[in-house]
DSSP file (Angstrom, degrees, kcal/mol; ACC not computed):
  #  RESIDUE AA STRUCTURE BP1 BP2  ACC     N-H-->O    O-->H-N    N-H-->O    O-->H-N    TCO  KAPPA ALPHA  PHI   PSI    X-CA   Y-CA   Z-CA
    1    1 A X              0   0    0      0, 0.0     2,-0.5     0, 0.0     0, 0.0   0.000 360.0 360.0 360.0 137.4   65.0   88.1   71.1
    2    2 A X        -     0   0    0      1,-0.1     2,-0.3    13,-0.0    15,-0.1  -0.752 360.0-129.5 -79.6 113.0   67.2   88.0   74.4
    3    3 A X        -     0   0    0     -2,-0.5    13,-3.4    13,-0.1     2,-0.3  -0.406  23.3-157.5 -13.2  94.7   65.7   87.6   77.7
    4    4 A X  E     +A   15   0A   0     -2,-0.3     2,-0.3    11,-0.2    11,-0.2  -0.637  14.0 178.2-102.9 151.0   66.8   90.3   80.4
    5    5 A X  E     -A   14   0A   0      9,-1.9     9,-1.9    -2,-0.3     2,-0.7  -0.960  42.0 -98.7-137.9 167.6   66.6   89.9   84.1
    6    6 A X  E     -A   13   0A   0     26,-0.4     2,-0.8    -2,-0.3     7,-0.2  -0.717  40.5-147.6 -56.6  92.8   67.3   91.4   87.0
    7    7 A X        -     0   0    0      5,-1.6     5,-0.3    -2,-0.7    27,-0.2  -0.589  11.5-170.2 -89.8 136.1   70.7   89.8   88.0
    8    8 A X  S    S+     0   0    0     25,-2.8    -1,-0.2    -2,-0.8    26,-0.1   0.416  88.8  45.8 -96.9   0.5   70.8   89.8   91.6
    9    9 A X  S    S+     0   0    0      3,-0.1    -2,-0.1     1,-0.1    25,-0.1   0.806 126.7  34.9-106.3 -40.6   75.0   88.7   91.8
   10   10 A X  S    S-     0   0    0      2,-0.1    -3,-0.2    -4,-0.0    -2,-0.1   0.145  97.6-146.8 -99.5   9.5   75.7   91.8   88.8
   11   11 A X        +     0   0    0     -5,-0.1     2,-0.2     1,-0.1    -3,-0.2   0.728  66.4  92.3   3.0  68.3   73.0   94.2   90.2
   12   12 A X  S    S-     0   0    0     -5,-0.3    -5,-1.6    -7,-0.0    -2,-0.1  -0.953  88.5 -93.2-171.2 148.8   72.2   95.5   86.8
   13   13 A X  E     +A    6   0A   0     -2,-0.2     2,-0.2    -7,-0.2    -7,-0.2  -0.522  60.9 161.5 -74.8 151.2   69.4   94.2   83.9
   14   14 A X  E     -A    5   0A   0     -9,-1.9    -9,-1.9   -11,-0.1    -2,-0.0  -0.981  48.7 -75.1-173.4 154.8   71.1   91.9   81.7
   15   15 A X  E     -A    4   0A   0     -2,-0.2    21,-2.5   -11,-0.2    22,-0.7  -0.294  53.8-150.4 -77.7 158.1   70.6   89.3   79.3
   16   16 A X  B     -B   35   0B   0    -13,-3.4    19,-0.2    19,-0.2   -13,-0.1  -0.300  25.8 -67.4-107.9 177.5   69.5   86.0   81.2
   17   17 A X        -     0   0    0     17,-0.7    -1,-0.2    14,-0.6     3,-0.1  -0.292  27.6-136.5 -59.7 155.2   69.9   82.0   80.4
   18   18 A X  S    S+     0   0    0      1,-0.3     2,-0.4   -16,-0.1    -1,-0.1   0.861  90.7  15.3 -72.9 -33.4   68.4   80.4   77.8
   19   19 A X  S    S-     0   0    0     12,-0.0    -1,-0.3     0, 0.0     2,-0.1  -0.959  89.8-106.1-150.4 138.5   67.3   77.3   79.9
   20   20 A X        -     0   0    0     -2,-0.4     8,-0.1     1,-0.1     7,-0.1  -0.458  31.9-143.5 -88.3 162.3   67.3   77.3   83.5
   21   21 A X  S    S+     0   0    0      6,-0.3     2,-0.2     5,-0.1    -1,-0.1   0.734  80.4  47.9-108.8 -16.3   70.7   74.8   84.7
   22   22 A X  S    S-     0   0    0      2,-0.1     2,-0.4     3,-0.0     9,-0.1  -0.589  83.7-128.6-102.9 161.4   69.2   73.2   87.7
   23   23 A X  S    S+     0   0    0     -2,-0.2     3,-0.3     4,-0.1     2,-0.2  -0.970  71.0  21.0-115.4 158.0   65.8   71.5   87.9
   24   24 A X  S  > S-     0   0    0     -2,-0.4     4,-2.5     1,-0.2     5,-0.2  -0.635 118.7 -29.4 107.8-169.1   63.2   72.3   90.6
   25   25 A X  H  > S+     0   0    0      1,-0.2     4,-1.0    -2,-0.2    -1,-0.2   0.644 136.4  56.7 -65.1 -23.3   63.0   75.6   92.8
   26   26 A X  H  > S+     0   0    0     -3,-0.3     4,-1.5     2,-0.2    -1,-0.2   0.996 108.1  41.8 -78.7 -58.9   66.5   76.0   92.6
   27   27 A X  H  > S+     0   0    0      1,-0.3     4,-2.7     2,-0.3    -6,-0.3   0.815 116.4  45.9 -24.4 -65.5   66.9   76.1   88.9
   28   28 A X  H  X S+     0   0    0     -4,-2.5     4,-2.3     2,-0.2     5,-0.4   0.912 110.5  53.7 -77.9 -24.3   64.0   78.2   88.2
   29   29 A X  H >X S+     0   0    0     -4,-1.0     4,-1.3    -5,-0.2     3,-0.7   0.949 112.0  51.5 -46.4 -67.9   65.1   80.8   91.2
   30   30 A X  H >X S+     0   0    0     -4,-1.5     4,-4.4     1,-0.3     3,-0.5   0.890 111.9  47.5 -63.6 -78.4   68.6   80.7   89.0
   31   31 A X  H 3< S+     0   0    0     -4,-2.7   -14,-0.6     1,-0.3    -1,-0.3   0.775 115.1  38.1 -18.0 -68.3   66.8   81.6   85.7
   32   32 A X  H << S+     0   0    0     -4,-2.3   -26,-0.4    -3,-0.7    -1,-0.3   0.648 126.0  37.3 -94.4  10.5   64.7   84.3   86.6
   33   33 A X  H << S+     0   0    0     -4,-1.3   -25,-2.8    -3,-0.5     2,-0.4   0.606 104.1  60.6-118.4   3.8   67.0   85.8   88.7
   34   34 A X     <  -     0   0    0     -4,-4.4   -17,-0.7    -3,-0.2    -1,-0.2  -0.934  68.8-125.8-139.5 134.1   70.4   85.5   87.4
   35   35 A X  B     -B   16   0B   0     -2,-0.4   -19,-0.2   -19,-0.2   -20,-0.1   0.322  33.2-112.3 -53.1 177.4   72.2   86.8   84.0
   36   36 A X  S  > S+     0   0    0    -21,-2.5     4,-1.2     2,-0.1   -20,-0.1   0.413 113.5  65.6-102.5 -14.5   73.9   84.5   81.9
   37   37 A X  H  > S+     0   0    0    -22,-0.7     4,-2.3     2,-0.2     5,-0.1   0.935  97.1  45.6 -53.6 -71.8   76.9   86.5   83.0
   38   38 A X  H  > S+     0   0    0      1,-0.2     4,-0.7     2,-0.2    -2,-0.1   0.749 110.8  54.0 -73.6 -14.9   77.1   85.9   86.3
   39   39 A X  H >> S+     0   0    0      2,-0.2     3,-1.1     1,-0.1     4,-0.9   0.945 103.1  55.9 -86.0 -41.6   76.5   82.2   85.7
   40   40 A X  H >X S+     0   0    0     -4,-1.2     4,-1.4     1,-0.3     3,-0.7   0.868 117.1  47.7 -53.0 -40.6   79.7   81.9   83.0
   41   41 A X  H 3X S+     0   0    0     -4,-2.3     4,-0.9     1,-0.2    -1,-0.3   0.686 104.4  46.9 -81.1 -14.8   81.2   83.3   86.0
   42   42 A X  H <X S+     0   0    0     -3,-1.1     4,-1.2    -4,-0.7    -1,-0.2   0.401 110.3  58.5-104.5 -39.9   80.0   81.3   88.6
   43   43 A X  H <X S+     0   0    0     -4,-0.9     4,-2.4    -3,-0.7    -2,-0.2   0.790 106.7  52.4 -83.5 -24.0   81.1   78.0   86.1
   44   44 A X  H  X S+     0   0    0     -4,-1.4     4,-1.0    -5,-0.2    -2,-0.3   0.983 106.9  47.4 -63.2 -62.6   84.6   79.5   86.1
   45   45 A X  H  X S+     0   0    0     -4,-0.9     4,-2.3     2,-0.2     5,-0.2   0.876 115.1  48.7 -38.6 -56.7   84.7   79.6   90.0
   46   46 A X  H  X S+     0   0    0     -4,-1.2     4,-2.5     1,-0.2     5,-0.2   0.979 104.8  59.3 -61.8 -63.0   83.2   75.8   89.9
   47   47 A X  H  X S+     0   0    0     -4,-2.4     4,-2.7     2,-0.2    -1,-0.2   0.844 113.7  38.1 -22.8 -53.1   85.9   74.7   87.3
   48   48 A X  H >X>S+     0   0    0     -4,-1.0     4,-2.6     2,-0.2     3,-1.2   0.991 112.0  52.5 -74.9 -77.3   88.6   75.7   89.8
   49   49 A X  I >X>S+     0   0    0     -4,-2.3     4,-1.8     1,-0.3     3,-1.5   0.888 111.3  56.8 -34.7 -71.8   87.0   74.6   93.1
   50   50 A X  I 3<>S+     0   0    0     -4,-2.5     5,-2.0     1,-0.3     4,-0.4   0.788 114.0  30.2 -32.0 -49.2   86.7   71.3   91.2
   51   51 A X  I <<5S+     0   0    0     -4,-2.7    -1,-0.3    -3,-1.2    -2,-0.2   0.406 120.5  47.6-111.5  13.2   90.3   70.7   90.3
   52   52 A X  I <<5S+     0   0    0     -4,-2.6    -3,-0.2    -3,-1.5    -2,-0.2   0.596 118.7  44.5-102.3   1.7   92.2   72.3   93.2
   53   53 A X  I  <<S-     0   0    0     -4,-1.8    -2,-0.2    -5,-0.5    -3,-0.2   0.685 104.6-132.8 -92.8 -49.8   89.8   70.5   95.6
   54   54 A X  I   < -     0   0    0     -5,-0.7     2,-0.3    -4,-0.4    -3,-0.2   0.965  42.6-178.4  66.8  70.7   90.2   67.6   93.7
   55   55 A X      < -     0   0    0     -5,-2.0     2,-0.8    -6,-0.2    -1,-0.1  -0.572  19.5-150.2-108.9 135.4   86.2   67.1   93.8
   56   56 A X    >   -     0   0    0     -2,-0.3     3,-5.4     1,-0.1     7,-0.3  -0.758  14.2-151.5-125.0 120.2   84.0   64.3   92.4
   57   57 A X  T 3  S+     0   0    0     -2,-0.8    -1,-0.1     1,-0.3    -2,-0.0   0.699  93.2  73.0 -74.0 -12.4   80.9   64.8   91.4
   58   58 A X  T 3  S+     0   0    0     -3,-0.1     2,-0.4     1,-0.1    -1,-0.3   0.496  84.9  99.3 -74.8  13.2   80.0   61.2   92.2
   59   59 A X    <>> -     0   0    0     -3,-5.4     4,-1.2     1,-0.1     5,-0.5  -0.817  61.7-162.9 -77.2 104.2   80.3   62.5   95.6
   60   60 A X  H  >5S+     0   0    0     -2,-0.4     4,-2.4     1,-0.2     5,-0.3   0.980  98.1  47.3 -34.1 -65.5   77.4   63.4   97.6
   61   61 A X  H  >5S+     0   0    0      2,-0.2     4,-4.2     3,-0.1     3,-0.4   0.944 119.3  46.9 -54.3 -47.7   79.4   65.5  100.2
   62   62 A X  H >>5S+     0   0    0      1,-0.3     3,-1.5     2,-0.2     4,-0.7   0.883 111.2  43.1 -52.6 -79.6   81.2   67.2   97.0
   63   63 A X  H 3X5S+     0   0    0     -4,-1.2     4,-0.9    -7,-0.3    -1,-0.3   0.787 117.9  55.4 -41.5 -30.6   78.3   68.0   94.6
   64   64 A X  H 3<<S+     0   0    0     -4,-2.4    -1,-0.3    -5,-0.5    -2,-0.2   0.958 111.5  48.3 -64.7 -61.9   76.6   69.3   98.3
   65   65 A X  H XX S+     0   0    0     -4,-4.2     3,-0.7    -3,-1.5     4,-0.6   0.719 104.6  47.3 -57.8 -19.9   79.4   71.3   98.6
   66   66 A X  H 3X>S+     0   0    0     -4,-0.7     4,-1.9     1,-0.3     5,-0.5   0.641 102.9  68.4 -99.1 -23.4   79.8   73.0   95.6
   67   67 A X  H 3<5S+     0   0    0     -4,-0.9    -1,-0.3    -5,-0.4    -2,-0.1   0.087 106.8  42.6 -83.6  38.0   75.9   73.9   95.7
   68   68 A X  H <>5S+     0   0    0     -3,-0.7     4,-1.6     3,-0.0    -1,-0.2   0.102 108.8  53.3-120.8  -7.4   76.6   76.1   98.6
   69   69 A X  H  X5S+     0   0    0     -4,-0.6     4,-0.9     2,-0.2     5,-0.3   0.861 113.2  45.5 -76.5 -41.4   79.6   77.3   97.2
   70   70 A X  H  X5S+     0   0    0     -4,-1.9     4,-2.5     1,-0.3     3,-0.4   0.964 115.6  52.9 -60.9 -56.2   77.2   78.2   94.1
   71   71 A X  H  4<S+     0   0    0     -5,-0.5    -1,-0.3     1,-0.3    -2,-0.2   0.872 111.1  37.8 -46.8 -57.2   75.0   79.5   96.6
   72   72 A X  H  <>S+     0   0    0     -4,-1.6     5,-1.3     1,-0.2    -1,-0.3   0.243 116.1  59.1 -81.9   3.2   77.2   81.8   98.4
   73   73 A X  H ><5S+     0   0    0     -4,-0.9     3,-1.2    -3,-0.4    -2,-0.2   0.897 107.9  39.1 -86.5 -54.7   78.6   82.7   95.3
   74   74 A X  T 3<5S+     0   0    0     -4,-2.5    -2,-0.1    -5,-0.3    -3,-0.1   0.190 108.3  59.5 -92.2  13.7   75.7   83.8   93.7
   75   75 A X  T 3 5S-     0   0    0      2,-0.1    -1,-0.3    -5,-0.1    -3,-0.1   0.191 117.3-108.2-122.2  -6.1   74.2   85.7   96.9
   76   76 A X  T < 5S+     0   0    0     -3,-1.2     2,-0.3     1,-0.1    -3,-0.2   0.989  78.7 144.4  59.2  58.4   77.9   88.1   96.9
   77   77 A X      < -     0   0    0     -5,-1.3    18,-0.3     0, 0.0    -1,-0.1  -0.851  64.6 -78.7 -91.7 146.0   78.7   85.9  100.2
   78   78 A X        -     0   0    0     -2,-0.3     2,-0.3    17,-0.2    -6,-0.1  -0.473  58.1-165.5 -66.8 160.1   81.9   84.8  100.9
   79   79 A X        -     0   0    0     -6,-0.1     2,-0.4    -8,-0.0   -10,-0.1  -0.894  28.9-100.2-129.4 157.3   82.9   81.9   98.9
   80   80 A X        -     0   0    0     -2,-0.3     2,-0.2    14,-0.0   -31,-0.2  -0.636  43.1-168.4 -62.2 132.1   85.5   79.4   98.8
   81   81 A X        -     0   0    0     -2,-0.4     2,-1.2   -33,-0.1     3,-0.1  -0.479  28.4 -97.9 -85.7 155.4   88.5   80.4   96.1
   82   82 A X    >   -     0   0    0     -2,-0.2     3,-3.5     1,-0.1   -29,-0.0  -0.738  53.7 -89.6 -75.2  88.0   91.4   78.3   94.7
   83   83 A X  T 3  S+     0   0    0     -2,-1.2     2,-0.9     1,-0.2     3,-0.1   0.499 104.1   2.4  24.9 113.6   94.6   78.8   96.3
   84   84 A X  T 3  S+     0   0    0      1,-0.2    -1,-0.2    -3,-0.1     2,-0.0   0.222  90.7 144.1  86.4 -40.4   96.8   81.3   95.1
   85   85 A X    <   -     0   0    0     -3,-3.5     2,-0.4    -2,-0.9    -1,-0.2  -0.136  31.3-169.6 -83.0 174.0   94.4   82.2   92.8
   86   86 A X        -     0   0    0     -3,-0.1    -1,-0.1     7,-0.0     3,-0.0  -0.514  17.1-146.5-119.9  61.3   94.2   86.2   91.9
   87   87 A X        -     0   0    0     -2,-0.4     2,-0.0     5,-0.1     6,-0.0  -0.159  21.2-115.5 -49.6 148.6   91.1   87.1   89.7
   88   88 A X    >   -     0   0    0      1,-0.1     3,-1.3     5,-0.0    -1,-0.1  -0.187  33.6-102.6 -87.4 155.8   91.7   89.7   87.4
   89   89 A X  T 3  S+     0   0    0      1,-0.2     4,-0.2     3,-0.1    -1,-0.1   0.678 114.7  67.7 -93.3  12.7   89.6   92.7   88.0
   90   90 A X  T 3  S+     0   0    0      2,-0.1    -1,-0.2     0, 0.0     3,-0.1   0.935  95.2  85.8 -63.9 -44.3   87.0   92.5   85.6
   91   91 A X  S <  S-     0   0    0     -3,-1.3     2,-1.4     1,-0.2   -50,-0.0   0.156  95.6-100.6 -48.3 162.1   85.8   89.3   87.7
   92   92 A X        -     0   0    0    -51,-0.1    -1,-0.2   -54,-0.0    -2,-0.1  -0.718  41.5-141.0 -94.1 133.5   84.0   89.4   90.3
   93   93 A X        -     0   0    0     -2,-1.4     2,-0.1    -4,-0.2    -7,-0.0  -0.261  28.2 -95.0 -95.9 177.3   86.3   89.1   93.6
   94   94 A X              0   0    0      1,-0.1   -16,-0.1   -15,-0.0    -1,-0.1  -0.302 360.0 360.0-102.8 150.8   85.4   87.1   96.9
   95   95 A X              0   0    0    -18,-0.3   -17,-0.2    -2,-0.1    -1,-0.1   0.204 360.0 360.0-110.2 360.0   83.7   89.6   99.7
C-alpha cells in the first residue's frame, strides 16, 4: 500500500517516498511532507544545476549550495535554473 502525504511543493495529497533521502530533521521534514513527485522533480532540477554549474559534490560550498537550492526549490521560492533552459509546462516553473 502507497503512502500519501500532503505535498507542500504540489499542494495536493499524493503518493509520498518510500524512504526518507536525507538523514536527520531534514530528511524526515522531506518524507512526511513531500510526494515522491515533487522530489523526481526536484532530482531533475539538481541533475542540471550540477552539470551546467559544473558542481562537485566533494565540495562543501557546492553540496551547501545545492541544499538551498533544494530548499528554495521545494518551499515554491525562487530557485536557481540552468541557462537557457525552458521547462516544459507540465514541470514545475521557477517563481
Amino acid at each position: 500500500m502507497t503512502r500519501s502525504v500532503f505535498c507542500k511543493k504540489l499542494q495536493q495529497q499524493l503518493p509520498g517516498l518510500v524512504v526518507a533521502p536525507y538523514p536527520g530533521e531534514k530528511g524526515k521534514f522531506i518524507f512526511e511532507n513531500i510526494s515522491a513527485q515533487a522530489w523526481q522533480l526536484w532530482q531533475k532540477q539538481q541533475v542540471m544545476l550540477i552539470n551546467e554549474k559544473h558542481l562537485s559534490m566533494a565540495s562543501a560550498d557546492d553540496r551547501r549550495y545545492l541544499t538551498e537550492q533544494m530548499d528554495r526549490f521545494l518551499a515554491n521560492e525562487t530557485f536557481d535554473t540552468a541557462s537557457g533552459y525552458v521547462p516544459p509546462e507540465s514541470d514545475t516553473q521557477p517563481r
